[in-house]
C-alpha positions as CSV (number, residue, x, y, z in Angstrom):
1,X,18.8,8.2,-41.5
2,X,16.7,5.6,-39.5
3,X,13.4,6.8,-38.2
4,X,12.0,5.3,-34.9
5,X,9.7,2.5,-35.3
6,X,7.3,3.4,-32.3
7,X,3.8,4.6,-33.1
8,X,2.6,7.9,-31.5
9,X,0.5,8.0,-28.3
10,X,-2.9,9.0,-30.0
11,X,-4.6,9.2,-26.6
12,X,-4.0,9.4,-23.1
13,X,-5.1,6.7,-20.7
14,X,-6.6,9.0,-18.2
15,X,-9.3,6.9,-17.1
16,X,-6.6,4.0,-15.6
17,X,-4.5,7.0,-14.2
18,X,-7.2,8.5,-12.3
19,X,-8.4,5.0,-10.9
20,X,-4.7,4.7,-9.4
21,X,-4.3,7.8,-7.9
22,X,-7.7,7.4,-6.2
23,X,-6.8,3.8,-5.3
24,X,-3.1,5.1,-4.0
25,X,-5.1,7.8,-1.9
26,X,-7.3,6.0,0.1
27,X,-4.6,3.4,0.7
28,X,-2.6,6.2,2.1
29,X,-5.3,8.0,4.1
30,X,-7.0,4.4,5.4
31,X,-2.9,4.0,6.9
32,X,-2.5,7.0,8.4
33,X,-5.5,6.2,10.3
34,X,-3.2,4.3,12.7
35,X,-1.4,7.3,13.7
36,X,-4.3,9.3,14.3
37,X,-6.3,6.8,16.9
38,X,-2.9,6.5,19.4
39,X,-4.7,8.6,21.7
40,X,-7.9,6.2,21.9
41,X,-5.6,2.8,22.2
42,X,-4.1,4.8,25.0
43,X,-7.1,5.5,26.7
44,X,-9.3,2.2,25.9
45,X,-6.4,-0.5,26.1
46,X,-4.7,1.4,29.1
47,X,-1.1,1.2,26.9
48,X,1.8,3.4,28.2
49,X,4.0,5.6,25.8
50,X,6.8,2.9,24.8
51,X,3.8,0.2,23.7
52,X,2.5,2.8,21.7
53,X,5.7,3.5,20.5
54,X,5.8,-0.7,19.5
55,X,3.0,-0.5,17.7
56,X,4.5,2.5,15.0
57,X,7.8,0.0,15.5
58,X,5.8,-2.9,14.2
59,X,3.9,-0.9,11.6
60,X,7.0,0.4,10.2
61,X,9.4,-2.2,10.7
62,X,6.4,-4.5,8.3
63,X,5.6,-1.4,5.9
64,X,9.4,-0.6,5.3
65,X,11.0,-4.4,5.1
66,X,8.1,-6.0,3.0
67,X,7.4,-3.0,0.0
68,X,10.9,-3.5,-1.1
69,X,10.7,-7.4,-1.2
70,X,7.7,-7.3,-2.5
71,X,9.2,-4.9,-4.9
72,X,11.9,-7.0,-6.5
73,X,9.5,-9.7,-6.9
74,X,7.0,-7.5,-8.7
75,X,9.4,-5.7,-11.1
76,X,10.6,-8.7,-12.5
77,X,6.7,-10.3,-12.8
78,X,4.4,-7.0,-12.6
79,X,0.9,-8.5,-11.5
80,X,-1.8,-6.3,-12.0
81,X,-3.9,-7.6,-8.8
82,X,-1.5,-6.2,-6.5
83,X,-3.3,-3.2,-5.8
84,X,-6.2,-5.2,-4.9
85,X,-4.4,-7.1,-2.8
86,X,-3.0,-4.7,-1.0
87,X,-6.1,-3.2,-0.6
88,X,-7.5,-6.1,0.5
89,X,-4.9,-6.4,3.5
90,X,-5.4,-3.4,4.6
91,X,-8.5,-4.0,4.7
92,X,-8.5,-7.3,6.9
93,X,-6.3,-5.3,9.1
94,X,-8.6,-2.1,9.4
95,X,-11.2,-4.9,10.6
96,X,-9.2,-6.4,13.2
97,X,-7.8,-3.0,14.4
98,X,-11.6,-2.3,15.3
99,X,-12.0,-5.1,17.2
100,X,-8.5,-5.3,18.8
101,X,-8.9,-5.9,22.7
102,X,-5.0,-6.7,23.5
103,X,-2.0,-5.3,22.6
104,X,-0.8,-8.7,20.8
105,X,-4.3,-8.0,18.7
106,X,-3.3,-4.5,18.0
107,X,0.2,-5.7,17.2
108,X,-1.1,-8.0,14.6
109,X,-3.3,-5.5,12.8
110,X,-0.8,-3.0,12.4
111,X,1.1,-5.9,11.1
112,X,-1.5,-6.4,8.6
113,X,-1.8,-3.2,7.4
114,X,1.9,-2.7,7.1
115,X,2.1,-5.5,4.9
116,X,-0.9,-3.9,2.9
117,X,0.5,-1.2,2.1
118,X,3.3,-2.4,-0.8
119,X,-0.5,-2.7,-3.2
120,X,-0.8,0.7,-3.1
121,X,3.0,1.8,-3.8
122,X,3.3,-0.9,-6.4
123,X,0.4,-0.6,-8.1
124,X,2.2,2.2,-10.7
125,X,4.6,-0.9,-11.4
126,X,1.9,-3.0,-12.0
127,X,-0.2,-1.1,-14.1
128,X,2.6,0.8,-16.4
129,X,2.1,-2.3,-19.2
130,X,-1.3,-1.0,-19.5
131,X,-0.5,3.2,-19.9
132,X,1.3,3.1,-23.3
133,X,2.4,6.8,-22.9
134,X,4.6,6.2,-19.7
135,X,5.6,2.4,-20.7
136,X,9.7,2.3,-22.5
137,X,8.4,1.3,-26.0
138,X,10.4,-2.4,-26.6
């Protein structure tokens, strides 16, 4: 009878998991902030219903086509920076979403943060070589 090779897990890596959960929250609650301002672009930029309804379009449309490119390319080279650098875009477009005076502006931003958003759903890809208790032992 062969007996498995892999050594126990003598202690759970609670610290890292709690950082990415915190870090996956506020990446999700800084992007829902998009939704939730509509009624001040309305009012301040003067935008009717179907711009309004371009600028979930465009934050979608970046959100939903660049996570899974960005995921093939990270499960085949996980990268541990991703989270910051999602992060980080979504933090560039949180900036310019403050000071968006146009439409095109707006547009661009929610572009932005779209695009910031594949840190914060790849960041458990990224950081699984560094939980041994939820990493396939090799």
């Amino acid at each position: 009878m062969v007996q498995s090779q892999t050594q126990p897990v003598r202690r759970i890596a609670f610290p890292i998991l709690i950082a990415l959960s915190v870090s996956h929250c506020l990446n999700d609650l800084l992007q829902s902030v998009i939704s939730a301002v509509y009624p001040l672009f309305k009012e301040d930029l003067s935008l009717s219903f179907a711009q309004i309804g371009l600028i979930t379009l465009v934050y979608q449309m970046s959100a939903s086509v660049f996570q899974p490119l960005t995921g093939l390319i990270f499960d085949k080279r996980p990268i541990a920076w991703s989270l910051p650098i999602g992060m980080s875009l979504t933090l560039i477009g949180m900036l310019n979403l403050a000071f968006a005076y146009n439409l095109n502006w707006l547009l661009a931003s929610v572009f932005i943060i779209g695009i910031g958003c594949f840190g914060g759903y790849l960041c458990n890809v990224s950081y699984l070589p560094l939980v041994p208790f939820l990493s396939e032992p090799s």
